[in-house]
C-alpha positions in Angstrom: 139.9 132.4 -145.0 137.6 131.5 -141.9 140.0 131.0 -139.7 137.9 131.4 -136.5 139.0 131.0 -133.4 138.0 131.0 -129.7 140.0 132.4 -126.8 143.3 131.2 -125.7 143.3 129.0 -123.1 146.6 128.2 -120.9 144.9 126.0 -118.8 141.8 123.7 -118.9 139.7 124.1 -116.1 137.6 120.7 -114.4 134.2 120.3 -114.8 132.4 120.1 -111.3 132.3 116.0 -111.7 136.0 116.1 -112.1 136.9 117.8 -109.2 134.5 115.9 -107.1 137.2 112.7 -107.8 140.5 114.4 -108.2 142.9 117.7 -108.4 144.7 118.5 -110.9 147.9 121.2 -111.2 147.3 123.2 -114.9 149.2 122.8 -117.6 149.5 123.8 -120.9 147.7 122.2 -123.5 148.7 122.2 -126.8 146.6 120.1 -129.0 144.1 123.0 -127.3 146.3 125.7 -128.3 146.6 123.8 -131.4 142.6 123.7 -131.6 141.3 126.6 -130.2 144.1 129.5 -130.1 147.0 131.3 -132.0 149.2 128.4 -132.3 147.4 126.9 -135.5 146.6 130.6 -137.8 150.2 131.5 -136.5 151.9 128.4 -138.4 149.3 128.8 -141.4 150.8 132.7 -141.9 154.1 131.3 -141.8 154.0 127.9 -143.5 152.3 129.5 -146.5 154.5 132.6 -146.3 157.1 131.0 -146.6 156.6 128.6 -149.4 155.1 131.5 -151.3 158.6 133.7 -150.9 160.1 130.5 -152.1 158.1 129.7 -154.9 158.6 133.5 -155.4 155.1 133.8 -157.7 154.7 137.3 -159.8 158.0 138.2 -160.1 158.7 138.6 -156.1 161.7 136.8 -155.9 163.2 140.0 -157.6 162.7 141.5 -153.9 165.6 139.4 -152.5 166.0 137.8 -149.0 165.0 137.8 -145.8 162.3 140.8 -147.6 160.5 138.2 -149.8 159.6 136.6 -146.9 158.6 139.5 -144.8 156.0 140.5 -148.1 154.7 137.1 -148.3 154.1 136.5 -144.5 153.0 140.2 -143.8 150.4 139.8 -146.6 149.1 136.2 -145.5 148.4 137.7 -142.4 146.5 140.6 -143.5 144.5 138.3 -145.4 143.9 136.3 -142.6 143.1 138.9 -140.2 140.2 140.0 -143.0 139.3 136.4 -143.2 139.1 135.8 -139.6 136.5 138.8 -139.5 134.6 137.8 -142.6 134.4 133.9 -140.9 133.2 135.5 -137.7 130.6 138.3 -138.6 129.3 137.0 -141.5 127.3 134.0 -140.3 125.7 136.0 -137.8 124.7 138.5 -140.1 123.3 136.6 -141.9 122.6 133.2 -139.9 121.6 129.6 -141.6 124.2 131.2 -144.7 125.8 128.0 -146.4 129.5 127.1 -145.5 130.8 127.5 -148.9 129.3 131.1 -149.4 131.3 132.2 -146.3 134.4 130.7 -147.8 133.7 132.4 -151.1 132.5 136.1 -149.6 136.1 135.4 -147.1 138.1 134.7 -150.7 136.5 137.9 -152.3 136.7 140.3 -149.3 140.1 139.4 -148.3 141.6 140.2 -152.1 140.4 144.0 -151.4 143.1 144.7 -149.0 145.5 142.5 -149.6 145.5 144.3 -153.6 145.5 147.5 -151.6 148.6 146.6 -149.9 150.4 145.0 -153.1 149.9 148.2 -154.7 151.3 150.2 -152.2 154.3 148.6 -152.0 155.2 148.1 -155.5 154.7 151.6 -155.7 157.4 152.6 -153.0 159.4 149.7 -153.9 159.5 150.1 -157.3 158.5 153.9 -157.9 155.1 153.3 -160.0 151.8 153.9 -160.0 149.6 151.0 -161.8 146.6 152.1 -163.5 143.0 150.6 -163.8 143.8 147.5 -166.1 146.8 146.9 -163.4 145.1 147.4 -160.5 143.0 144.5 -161.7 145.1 142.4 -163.2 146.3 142.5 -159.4 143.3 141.7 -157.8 142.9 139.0 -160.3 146.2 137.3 -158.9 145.7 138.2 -155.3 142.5 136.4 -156.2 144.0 133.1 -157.0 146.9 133.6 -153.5 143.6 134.1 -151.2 142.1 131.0 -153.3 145.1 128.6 -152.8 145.5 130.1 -149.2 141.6 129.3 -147.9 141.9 126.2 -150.1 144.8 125.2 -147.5 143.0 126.5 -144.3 140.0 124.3 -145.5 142.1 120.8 -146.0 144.2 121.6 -142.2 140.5 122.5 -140.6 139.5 119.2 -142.0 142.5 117.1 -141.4 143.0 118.4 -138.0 139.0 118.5 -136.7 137.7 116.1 -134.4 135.6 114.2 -136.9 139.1 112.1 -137.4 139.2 110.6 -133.6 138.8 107.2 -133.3 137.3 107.5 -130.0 133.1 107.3 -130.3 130.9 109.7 -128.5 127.9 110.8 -128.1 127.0 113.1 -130.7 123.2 115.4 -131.7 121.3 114.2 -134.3 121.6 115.4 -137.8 118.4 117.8 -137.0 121.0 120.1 -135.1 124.0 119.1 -136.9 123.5 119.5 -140.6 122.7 123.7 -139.4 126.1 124.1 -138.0 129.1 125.2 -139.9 131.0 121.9 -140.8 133.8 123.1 -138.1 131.4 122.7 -135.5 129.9 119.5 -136.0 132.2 117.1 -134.7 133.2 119.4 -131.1 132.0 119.3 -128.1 128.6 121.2 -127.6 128.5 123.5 -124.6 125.2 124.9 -124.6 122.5 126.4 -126.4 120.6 129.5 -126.1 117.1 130.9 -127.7 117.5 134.3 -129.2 114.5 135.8 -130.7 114.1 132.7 -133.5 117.2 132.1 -133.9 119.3 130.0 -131.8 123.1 130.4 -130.0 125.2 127.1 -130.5 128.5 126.9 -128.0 130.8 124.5 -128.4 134.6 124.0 -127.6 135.9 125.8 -130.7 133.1 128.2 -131.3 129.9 129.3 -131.8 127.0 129.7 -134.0 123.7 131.3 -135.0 121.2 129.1 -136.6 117.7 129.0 -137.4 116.3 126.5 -135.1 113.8 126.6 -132.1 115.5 125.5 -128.9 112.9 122.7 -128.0 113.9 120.9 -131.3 117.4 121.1 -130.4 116.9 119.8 -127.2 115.4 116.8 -128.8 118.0 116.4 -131.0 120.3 116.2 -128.1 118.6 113.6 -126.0 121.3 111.1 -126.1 123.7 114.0 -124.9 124.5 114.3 -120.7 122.5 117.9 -120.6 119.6 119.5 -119.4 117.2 122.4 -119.4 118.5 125.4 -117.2 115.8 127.8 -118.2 113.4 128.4 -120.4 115.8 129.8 -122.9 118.9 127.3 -121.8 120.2 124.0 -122.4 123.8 123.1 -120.3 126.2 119.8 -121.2 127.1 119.0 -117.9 130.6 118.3 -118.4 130.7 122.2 -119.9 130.0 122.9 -116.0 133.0 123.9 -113.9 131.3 126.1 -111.4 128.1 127.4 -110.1 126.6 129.8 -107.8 123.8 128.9 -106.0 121.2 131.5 -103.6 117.8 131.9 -103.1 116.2 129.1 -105.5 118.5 129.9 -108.4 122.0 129.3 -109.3 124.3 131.0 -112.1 126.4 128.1 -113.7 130.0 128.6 -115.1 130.9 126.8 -118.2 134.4 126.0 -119.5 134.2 128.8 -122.2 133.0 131.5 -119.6 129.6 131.6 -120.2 127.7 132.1 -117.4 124.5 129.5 -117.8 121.2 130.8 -115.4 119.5 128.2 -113.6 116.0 129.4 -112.3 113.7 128.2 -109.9 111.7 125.7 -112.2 114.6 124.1 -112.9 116.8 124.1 -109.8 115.5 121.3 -107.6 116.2 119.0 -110.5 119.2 119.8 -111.2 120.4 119.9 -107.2 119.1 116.5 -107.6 120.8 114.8 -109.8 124.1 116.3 -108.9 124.5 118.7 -110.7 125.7 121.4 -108.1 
């Protein structure tokens, strides 16, 4: 259940060539909140909650309402908070890690709790212990929920990404974009930054940690608006809403709150063309 997220946003915030041209009053956006924040795990708990205490699977129905749908919901939301974790920490554990691995160690891990929790309340429910062939048999079925569930989460991530917009833009070239998780390959790339070997993808849903040197993903950006801001930074210029300029260098501010260093190599270029 990867369902990863970035921080909620109220309000977008204009780039530095935005605000050159006009001024806006915030607002909130939705298809962001939709995108990026609570809104879109929040309806997933609850959708699939509820049609599970519906469907009543196992024998739950026995429970009765409104509870049915309080176990259902509370137990989708464990298993997302698990799968949130497992979608964020494991790829940068262990960076380059195939998509469908994550979803597969997300189903697994996720069915440990979640079985945890089913035992404990049909013990205080229903005043019984379950012994090793039941405790099994239960992770077994919470197996197949947290299946169907990620199954779901997959097909709305997919149906709901970017990739579906009509509108063409500018996009990487396959070189950086077949090493991102497929959730990031259609968004808008922030920035990118070498660590060690490895290298730190941003974009406006997320981030990643691939195997990649930073000079061939600069390449691969070339028909991108961005530039080199260090030796260990490249900056999409629309990312940029502020920066901070003294002495030869200047700190830029990008959309997600990253703050992007601009040293002296690269600072006369950049003042050049505009960019602060």
């Amino acid at each position: 259940m990867d369902w990863t997220h970035s921080p909620t946003a109220a309000t977008l915030p204009l780039t530095l060539r935005e605000r050159q041209d006009i001024e806006s009053v915030g607002s909130v956006d939705f298809s962001r909140l939709w995108t990026n924040g609570w809104l879109r795990p929040l309806m997933i708990v609850l959708g699939v909650g509820t049609f599970l205490a519906i469907l009543g699977p196992y024998g739950s129905s026995r429970i009765g309402w409104p509870w049915v749908w309080v176990y259902w919901t509370s137990l989708i939301g464990l298993g997302g908070a698990f799968g949130f974790l497992t979608g964020h920490f494991l790829p940068r554990l262990l960076p380059g890690l195939p998509e469908w691995l994550v979803y597969i160690a997300a189903i697994m891990t996720v069915s440990v709790p979640v079985t945890v929790a089913v035992i404990g309340l049909e013990t205080n429910l229903f005043s019984r212990a379950p012994g090793l062939n039941q405790t099994l048999t239960t992770y077994v079925l919470v197996l197949v929920i947290s299946t169907f569930v990620t199954a779901v989460v997959w097909a709305i991530e997919r149906l709901t990404s970017p990739a579906s917009a009509t509108e063409a833009v500018p996009a990487a070239s396959s070189a950086l974009l077949d090493k991102l998780p497929h959730r990031l390959r259609k968004t808008a790339l922030l920035s990118m930054t070498a660590e060690d070997h490895y290298l730190r993808v941003r974009t406006d849903v997320g981030d990643a940690l691939i195997l990649m040197r930073l000079s061939d993903a600069v390449a691969a950006c070339e028909t991108l608006d961005g530039a080199r801001t260090h030796r260990s930074w490249w900056v999409a210029r629309d990312a940029v809403v502020d920066a901070h300029k003294g002495d030869g260098r200047a700190t830029l501010i990008l959309s997600d709150g990253t703050e992007a260093p601009v040293s002296r190599s690269y600072y006369a270029k950049l003042r050049e063309t505009g960019w602060f």
